[in-house]
C-alpha positions as CSV (number, residue, x, y, z in Angstrom):
1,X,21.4,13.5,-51.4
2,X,22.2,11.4,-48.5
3,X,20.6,11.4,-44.8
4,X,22.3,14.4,-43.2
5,X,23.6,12.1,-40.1
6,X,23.9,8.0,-39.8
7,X,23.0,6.6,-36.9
8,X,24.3,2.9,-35.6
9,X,23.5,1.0,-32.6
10,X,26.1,-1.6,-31.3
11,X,28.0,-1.3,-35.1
12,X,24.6,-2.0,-37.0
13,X,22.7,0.5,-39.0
14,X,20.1,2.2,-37.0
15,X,17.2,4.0,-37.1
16,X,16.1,5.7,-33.5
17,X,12.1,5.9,-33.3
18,X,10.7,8.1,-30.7
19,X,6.6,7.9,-29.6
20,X,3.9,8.8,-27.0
21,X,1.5,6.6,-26.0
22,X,-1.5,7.7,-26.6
23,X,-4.1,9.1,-24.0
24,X,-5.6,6.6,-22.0
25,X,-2.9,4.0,-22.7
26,X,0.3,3.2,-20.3
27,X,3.7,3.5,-22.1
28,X,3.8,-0.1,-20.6
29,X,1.1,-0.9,-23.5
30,X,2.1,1.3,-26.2
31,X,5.7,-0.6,-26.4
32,X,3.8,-3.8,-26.3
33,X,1.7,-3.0,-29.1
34,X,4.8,-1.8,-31.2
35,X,6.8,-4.7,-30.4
36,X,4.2,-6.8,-31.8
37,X,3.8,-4.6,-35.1
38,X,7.9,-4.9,-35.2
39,X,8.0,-8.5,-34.9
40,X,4.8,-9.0,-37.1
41,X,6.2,-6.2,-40.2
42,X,10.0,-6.0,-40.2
43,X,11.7,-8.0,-42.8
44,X,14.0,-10.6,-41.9
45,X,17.2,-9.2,-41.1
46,X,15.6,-6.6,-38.9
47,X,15.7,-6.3,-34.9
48,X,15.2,-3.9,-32.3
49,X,16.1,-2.7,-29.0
50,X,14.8,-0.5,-26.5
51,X,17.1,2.6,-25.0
52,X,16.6,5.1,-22.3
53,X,13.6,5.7,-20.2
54,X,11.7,3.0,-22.2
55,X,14.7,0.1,-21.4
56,X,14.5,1.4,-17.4
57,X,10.7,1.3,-17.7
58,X,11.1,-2.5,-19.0
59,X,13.8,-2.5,-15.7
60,X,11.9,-1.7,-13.0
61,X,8.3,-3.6,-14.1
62,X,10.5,-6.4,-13.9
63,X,11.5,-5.4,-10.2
64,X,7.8,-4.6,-8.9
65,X,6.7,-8.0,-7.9
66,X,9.6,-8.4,-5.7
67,X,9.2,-4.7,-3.9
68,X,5.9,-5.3,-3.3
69,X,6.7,-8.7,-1.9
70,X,9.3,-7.4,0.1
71,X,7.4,-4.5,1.8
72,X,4.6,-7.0,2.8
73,X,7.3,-8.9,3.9
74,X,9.4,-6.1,5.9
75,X,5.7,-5.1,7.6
76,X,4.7,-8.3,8.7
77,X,8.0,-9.1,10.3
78,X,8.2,-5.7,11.6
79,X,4.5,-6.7,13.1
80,X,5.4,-10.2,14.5
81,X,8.0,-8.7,16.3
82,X,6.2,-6.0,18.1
83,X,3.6,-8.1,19.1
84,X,5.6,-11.3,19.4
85,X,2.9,-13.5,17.7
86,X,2.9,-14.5,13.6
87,X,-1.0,-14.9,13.9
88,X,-2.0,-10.8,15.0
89,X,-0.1,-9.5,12.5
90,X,-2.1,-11.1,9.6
91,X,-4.9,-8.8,11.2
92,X,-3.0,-5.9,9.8
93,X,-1.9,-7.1,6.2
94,X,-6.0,-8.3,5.7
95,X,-6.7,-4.5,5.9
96,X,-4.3,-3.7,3.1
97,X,-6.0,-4.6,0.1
98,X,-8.5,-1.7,0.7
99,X,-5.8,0.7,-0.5
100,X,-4.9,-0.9,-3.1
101,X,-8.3,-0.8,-4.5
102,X,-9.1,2.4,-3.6
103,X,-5.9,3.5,-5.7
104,X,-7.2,1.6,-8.7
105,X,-10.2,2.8,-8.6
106,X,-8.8,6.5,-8.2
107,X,-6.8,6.1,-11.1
108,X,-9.1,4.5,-13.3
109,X,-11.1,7.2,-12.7
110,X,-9.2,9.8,-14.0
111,X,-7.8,8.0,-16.8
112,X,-4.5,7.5,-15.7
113,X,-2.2,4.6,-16.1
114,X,-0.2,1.9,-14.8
115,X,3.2,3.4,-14.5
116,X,6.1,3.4,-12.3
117,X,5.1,6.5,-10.3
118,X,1.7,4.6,-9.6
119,X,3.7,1.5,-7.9
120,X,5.7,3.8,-6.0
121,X,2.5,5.2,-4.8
122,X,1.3,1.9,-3.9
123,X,4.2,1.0,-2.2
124,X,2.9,4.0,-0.5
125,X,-0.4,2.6,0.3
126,X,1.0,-0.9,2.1
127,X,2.9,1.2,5.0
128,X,-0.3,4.0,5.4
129,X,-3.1,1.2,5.4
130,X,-1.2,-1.3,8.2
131,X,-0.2,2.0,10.3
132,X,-3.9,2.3,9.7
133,X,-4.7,-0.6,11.3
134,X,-1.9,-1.2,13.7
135,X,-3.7,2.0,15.5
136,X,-6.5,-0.1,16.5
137,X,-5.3,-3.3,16.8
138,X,-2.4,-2.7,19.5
139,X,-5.5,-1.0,21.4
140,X,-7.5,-4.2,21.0
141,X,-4.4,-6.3,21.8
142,X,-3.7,-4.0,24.9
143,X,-7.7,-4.2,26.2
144,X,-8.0,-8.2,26.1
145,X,-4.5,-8.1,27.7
146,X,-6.5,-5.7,30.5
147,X,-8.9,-8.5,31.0
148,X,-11.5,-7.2,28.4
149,X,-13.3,-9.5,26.2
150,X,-12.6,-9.6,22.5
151,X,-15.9,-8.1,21.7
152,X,-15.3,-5.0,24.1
153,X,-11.7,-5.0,23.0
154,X,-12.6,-4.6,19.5
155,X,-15.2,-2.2,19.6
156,X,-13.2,-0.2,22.4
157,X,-10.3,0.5,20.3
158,X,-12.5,1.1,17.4
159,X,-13.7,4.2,19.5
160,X,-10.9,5.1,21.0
161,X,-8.8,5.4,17.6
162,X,-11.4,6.4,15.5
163,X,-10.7,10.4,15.9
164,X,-6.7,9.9,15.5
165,X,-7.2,8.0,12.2
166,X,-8.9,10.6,11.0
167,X,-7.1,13.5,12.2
168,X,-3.6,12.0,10.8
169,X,-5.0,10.2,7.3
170,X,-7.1,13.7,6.2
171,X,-3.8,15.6,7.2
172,X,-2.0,13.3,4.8
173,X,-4.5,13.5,2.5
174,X,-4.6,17.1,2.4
175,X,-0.5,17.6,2.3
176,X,-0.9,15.2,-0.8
177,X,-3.2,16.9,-2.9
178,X,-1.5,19.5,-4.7
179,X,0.1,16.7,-6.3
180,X,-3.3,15.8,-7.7
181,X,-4.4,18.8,-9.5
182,X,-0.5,20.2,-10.1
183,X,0.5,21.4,-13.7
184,X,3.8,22.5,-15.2
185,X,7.0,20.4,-15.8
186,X,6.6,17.1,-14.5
187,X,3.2,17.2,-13.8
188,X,2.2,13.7,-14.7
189,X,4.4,11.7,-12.6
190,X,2.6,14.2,-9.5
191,X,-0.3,13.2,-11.1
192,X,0.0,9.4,-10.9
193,X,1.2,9.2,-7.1
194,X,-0.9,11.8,-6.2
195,X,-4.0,10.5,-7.3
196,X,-2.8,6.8,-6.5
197,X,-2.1,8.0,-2.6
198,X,-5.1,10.1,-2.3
199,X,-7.6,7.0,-3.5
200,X,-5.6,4.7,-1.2
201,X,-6.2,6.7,2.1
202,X,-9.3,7.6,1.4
203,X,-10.9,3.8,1.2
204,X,-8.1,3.1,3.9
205,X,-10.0,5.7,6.0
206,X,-13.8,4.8,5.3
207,X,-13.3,1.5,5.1
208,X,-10.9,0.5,7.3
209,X,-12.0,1.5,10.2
210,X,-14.8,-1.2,9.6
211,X,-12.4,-4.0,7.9
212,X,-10.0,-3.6,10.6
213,X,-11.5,-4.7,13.6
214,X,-13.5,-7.6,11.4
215,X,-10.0,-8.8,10.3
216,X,-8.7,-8.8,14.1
217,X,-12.1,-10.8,15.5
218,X,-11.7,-13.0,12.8
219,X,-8.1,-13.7,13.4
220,X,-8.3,-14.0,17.0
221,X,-11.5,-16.2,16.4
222,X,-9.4,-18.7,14.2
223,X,-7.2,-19.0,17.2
224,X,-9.6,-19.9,19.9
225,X,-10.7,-16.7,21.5
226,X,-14.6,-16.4,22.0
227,X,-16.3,-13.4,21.2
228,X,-17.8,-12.5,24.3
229,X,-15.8,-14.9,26.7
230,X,-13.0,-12.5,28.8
231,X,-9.7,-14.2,29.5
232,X,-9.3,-15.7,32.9
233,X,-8.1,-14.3,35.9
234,X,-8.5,-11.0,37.0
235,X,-7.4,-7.7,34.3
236,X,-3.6,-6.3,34.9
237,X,-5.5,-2.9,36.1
238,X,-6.8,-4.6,38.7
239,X,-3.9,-6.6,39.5
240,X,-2.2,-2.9,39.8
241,X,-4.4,-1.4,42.4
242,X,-4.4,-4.4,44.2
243,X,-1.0,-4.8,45.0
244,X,-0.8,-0.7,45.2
245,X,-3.3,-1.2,48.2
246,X,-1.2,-4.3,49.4
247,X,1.8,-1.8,49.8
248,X,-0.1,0.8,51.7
249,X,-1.8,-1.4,54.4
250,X,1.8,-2.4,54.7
251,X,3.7,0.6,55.2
């Protein structure tokens, strides 16, 4: 008897296969490993071609180097423009990397994989880990513009923005978490941003709020500032009250 419905794909014969990676494995790898079985096995004459969610997977890995260039990008010019300086901004982008790692850790941890949802989340990661760090270093900006030295700047706003970062990144943290430990329809993609968000903030959190102000001295150093040496002439606060004092003798 024949097959009870034929199949074609772009007017050739066709077969449609339909798989699951297997647990531990992305779906990135699975379809690597079975394109290099088809290509190894199939006589000559044979082809293949990848539809639905597999051929928009193969899509968007294409497009993640360039969105995670262009969010680094969109931050740091965001950055150079609020501070007016290309230099202090690099401050900020140092401290990123801590998410990132945190997120791969998470996930390796709980045997998940490389997928779309986990590059979303790490998109994620970029913007949470510089507002992270753009806490403390407008504060330490702010304090050597009030006449402190780098040193006391640094370790000032480290203080000073050490109980926000907490307060706002735990809040996050603990919106987020259903996500990690949902079930149901769907529960996998929750899964993999979840887990990739939660990691991220947490090394963002514990971390960062001893990277941060390392990656500002050291930026600042590069461009001539001493660590202990306060810029000259007399802090803005001062400069305030002075001429506030002026004005009074005068009226």
């Amino acid at each position: 008897t024949a097959a009870p419905t034929l199949t074609d794909y772009d007017s050739y014969p066709a077969v449609e296969i339909l798989g699951q990676a297997a647990p531990g494995y992305s779906s990135g790898q699975a379809m690597t490993q079975m394109e290099h079985i088809v290509t190894r096995d199939l006589p000559h004459g044979f082809g293949y071609n990848w539809a639905g969610e597999s051929l928009q997977e193969l899509s968007s890995a294409a497009q993640a180097p360039m969105l995670f260039s262009l969010s680094i990008l969109v931050v740091y010019l965001a950055l150079a423009a609020l501070y007016e300086s290309w230099s202090i901004p690099a401050a900020v982008l140092l401290a990123v990397p801590i998410g990132l790692i945190g997120s791969a850790i998470a996930m390796s941890l709980r045997g998940l994989t490389d997928d779309v949802f986990f590059k979303i989340g790490l998109v994620t990661i970029i913007g949470l880990t510089a507002k992270n760090a753009i806490l403390i270093t407008e504060f330490a900006v702010s304090g050597q513009r009030d006449g402190m030295s780098l040193h006391k700047a640094v370790l000032e706003a480290a203080r000073m923005r050490f109980r926000p970062i907490i307060m706002t990144s735990f809040a996050f943290i603990l919106g987020v978490f259903p996500m990690v430990v949902s079930t149901g329809a769907g529960a996998a993609a929750r899964h993999d941003i979840g887990t990739c968000v939660v990691g991220g903030m947490l090394t963002a959190v514990v971390l960062g709020v001893l990277v941060i102000p390392l990656c500002y001295v050291s930026v600042r150093r590069l461009l001539g500032d001493k660590l202990d040496e306060e810029p000259p002439g007399p802090p803005r606060r001062h400069l305030a009250a002075s001429e506030r004092a002026v004005s009074h003798r005068h009226a």
